[in-house]
PyMOL commands that place a pseudoatom at each C-alpha (Angstrom):
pseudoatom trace, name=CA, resn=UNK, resi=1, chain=A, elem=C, hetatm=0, pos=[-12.951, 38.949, 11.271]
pseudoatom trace, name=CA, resn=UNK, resi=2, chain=A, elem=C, hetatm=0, pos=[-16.755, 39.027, 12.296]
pseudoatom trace, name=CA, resn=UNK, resi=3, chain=A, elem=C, hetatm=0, pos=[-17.832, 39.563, 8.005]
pseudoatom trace, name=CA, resn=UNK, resi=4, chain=A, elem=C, hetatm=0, pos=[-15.138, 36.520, 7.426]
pseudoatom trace, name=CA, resn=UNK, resi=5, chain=A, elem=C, hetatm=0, pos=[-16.579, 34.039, 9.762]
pseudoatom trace, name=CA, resn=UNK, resi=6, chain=A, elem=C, hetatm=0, pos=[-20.301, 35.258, 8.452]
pseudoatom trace, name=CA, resn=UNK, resi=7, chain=A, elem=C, hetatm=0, pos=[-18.786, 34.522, 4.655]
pseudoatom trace, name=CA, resn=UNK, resi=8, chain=A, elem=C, hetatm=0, pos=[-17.733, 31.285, 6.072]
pseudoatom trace, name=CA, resn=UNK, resi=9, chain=A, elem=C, hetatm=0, pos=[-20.555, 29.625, 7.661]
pseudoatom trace, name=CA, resn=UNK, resi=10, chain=A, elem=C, hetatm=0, pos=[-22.751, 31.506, 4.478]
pseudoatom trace, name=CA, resn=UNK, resi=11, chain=A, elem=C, hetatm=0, pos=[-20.589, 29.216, 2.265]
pseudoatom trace, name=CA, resn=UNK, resi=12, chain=A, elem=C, hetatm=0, pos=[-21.077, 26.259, 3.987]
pseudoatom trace, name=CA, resn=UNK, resi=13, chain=A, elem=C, hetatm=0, pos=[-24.767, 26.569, 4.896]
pseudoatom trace, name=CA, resn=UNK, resi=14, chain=A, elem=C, hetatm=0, pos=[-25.026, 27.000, 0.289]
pseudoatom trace, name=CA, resn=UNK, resi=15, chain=A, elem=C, hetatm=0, pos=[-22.896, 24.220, -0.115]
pseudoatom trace, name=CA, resn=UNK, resi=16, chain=A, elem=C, hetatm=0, pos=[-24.987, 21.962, 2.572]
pseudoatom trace, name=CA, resn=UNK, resi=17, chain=A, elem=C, hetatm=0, pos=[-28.373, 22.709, 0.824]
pseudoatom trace, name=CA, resn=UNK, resi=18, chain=A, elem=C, hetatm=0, pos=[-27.526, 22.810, -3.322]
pseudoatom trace, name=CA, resn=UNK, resi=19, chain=A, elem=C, hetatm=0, pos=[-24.298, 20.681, -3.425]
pseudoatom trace, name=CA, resn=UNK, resi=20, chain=A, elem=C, hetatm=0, pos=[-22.373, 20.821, -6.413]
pseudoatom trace, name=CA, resn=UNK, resi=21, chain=A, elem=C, hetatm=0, pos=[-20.744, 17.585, -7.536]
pseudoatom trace, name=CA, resn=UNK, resi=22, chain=A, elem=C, hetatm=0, pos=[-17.365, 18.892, -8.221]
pseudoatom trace, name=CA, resn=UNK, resi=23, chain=A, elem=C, hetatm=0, pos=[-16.859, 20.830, -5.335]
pseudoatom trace, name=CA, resn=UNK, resi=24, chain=A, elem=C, hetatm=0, pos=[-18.004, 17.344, -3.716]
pseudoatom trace, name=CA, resn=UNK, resi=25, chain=A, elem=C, hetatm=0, pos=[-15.691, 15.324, -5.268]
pseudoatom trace, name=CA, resn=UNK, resi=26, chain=A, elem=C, hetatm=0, pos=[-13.001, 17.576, -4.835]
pseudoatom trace, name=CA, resn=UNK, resi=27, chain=A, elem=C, hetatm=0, pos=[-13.647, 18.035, -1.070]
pseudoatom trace, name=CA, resn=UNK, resi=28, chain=A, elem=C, hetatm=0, pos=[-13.874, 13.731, -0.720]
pseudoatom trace, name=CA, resn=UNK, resi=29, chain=A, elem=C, hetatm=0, pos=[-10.619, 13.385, -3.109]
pseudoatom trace, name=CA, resn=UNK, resi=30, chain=A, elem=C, hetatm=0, pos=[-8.895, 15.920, -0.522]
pseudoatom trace, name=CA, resn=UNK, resi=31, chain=A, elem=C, hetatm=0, pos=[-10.165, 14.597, 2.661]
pseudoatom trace, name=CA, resn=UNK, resi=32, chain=A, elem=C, hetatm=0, pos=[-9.502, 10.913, 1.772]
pseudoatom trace, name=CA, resn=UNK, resi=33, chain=A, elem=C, hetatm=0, pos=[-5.654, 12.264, 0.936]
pseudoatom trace, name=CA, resn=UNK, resi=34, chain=A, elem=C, hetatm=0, pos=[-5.559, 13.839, 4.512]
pseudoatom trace, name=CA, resn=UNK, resi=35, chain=A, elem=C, hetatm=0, pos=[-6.531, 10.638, 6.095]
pseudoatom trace, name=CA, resn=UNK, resi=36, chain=A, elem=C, hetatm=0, pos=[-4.254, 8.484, 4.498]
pseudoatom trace, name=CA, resn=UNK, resi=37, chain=A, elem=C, hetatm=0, pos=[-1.191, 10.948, 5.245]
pseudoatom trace, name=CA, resn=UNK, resi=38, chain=A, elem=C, hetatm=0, pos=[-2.233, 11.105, 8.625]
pseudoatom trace, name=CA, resn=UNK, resi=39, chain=A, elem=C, hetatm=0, pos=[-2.949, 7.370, 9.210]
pseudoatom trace, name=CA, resn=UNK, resi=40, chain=A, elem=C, hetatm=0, pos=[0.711, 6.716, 7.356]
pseudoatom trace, name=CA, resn=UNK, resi=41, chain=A, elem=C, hetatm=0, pos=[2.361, 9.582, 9.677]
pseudoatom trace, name=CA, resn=UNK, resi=42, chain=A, elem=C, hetatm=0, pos=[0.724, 9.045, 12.581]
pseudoatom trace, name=CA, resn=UNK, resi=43, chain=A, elem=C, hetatm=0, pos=[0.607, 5.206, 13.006]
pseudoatom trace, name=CA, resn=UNK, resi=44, chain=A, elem=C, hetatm=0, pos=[2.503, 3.775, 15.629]
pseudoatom trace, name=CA, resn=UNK, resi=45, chain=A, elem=C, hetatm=0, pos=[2.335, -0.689, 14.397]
pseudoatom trace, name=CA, resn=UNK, resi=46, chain=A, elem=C, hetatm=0, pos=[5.501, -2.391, 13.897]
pseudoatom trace, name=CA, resn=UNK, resi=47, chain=A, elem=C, hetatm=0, pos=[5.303, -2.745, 10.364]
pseudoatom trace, name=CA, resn=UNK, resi=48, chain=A, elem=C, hetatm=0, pos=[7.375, -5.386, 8.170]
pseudoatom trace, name=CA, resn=UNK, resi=49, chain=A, elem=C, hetatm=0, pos=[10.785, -3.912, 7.011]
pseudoatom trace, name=CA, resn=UNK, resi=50, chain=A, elem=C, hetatm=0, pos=[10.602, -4.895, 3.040]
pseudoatom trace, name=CA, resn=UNK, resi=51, chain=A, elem=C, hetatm=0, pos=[13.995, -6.245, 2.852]
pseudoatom trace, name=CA, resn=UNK, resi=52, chain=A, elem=C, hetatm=0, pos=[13.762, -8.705, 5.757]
pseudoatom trace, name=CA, resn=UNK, resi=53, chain=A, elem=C, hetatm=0, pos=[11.785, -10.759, 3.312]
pseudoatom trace, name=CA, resn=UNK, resi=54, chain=A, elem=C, hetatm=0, pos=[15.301, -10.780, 0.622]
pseudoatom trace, name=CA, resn=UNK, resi=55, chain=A, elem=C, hetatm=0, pos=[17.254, -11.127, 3.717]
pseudoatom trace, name=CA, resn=UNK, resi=56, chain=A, elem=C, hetatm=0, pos=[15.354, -14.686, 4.798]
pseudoatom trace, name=CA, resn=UNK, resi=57, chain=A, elem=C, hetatm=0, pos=[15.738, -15.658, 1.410]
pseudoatom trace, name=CA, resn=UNK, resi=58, chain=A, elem=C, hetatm=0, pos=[19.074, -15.068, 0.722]
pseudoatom trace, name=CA, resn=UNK, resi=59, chain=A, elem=C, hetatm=0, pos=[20.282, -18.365, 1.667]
pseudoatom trace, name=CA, resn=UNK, resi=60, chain=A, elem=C, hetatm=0, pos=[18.074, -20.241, -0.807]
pseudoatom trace, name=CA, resn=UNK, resi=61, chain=A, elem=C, hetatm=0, pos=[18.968, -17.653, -3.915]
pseudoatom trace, name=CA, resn=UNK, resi=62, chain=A, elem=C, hetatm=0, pos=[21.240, -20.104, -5.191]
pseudoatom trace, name=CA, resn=UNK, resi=63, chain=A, elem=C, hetatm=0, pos=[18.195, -22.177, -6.475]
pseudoatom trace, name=CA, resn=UNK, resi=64, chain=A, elem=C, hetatm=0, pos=[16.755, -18.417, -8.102]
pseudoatom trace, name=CA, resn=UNK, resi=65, chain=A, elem=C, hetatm=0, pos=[17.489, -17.339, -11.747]
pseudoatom trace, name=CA, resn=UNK, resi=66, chain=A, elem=C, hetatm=0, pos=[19.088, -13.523, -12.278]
pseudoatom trace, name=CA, resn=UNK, resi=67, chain=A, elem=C, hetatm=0, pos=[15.937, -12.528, -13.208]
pseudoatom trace, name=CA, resn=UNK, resi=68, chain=A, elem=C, hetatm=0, pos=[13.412, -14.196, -10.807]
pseudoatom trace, name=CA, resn=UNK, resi=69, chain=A, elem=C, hetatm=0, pos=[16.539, -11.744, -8.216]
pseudoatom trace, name=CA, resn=UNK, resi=70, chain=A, elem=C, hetatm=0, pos=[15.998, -9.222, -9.800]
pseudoatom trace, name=CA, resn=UNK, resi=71, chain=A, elem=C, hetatm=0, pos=[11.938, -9.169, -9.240]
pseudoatom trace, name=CA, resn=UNK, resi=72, chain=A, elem=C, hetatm=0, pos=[12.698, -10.016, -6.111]
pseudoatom trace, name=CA, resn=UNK, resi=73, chain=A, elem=C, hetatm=0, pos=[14.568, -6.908, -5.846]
pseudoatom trace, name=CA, resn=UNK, resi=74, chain=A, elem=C, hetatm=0, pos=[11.670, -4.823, -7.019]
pseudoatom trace, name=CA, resn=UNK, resi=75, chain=A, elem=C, hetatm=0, pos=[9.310, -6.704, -4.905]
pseudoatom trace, name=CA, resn=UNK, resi=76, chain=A, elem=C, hetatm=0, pos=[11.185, -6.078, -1.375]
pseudoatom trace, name=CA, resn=UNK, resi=77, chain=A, elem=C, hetatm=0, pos=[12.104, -2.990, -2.485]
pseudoatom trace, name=CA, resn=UNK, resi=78, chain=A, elem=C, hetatm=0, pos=[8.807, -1.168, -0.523]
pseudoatom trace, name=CA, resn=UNK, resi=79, chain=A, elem=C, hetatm=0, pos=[6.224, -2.821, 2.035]
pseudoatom trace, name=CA, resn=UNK, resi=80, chain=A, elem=C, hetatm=0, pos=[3.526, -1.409, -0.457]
pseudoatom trace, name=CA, resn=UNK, resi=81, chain=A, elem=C, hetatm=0, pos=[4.687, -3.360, -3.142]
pseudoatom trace, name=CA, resn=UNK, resi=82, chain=A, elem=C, hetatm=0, pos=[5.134, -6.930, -0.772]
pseudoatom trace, name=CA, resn=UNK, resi=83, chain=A, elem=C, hetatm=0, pos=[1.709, -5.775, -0.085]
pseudoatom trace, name=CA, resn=UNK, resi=84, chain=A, elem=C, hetatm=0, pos=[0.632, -5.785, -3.193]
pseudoatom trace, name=CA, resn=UNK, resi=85, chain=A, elem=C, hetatm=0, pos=[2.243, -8.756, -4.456]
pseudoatom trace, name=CA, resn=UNK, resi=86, chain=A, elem=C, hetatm=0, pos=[0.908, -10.808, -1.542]
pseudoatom trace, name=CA, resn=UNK, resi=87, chain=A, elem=C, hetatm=0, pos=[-2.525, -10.006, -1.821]
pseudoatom trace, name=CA, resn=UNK, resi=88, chain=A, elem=C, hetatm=0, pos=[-2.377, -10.357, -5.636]
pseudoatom trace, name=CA, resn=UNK, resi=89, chain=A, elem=C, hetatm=0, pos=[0.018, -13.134, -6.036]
pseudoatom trace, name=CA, resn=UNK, resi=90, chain=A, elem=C, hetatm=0, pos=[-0.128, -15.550, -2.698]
pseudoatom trace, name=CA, resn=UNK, resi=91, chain=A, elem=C, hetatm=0, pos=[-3.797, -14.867, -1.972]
pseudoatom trace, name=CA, resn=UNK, resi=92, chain=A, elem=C, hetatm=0, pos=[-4.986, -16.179, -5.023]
pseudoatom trace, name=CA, resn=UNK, resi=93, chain=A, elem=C, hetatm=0, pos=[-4.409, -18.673, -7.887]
pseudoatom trace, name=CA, resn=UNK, resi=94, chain=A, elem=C, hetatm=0, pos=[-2.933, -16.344, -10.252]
pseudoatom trace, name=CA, resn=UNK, resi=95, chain=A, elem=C, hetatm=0, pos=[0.576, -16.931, -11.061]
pseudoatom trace, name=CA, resn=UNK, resi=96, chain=A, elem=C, hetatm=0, pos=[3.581, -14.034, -11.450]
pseudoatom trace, name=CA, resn=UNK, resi=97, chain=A, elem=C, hetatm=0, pos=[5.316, -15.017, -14.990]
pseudoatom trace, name=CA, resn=UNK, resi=98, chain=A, elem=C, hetatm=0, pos=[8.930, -14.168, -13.496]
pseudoatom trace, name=CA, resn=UNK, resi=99, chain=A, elem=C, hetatm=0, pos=[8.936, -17.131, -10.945]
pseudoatom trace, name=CA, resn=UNK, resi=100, chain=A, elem=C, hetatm=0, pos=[9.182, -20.503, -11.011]
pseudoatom trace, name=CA, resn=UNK, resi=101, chain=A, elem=C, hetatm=0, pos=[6.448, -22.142, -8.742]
pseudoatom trace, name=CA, resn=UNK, resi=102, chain=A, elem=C, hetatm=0, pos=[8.994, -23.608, -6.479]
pseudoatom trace, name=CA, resn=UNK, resi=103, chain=A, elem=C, hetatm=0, pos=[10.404, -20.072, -5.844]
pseudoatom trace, name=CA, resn=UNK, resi=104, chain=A, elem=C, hetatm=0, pos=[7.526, -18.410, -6.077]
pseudoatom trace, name=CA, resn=UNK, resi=105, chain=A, elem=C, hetatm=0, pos=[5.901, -20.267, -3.192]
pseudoatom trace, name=CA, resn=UNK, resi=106, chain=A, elem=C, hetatm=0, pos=[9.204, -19.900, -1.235]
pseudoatom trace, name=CA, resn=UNK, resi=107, chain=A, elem=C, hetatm=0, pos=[8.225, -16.482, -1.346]
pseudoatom trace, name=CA, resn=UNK, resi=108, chain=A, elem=C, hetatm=0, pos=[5.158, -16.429, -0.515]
pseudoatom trace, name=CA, resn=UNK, resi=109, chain=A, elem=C, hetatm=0, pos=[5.850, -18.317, 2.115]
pseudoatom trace, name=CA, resn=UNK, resi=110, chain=A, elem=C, hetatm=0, pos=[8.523, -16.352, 3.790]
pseudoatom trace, name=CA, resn=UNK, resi=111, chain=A, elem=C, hetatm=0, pos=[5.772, -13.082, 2.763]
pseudoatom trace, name=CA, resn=UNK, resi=112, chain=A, elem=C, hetatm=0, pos=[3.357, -15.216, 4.526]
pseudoatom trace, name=CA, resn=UNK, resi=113, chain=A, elem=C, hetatm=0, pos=[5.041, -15.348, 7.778]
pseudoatom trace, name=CA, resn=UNK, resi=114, chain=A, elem=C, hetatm=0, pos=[5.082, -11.748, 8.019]
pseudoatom trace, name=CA, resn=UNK, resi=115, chain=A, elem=C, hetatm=0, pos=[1.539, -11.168, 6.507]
pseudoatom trace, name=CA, resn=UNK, resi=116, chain=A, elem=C, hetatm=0, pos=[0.191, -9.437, 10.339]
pseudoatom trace, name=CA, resn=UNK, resi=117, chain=A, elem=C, hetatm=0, pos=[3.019, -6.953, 10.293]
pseudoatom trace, name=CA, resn=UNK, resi=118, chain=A, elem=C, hetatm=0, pos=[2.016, -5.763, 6.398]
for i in range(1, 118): cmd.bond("trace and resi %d" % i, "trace and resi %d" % (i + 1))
show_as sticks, trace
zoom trace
């Protein structure tokens, strides 16, 4: 145990003082992973349900084409993707090709209501 904890801290003490870029890289790649997981697992906010936006818009889908629905669909399907969407959609001036502008700002409206619990 004594030779193995040597070995380790001779590693490390190599490692501090002639770094090597991959073993760098892989090390931040691995560590940033582990933080996320952790910070997902471990979190205790309310977060935003993804279908409660679909669920406030259900009574206007009557004014909604099958396919502007159906992207609907995909976009309340996970909070990462309403996340997404708002930040690249609602945030800015760009435009998402499935939507009409009406419905698309009924949507980011009902997202925007929500946008602290994302």
């Amino acid at each position: 145990m004594k030779h193995l904890l040597i070995l380790i801290v001779a590693a490390a003490l190599y490692l501090h003082f002639y770094p090597n870029e991959e073993v760098t890289n892989f090390y931040q790649e691995k560590v940033g992973y582990l933080k996320g997981f952790f910070s997902e697992v471990g979190d205790t906010k309310v977060r935003l349900k993804s279908d409660k936006i679909y669920t406030d818009l259900e009574g206007e889908l009557e004014s909604f084409s099958e396919k502007e629905i159906e992207r609907l669909k995909v976009i309340t399907s996970e909070r990462q993707v309403v996340k997404e969407f708002y930040r690249q959609i609602c945030q800015t001036d760009k435009r998402d090709i499935v939507f009409h502008i009406t419905n698309e700002r009924k949507v980011c409206s009902t997202i925007s209501r929500y946008s602290s619990l994302l």
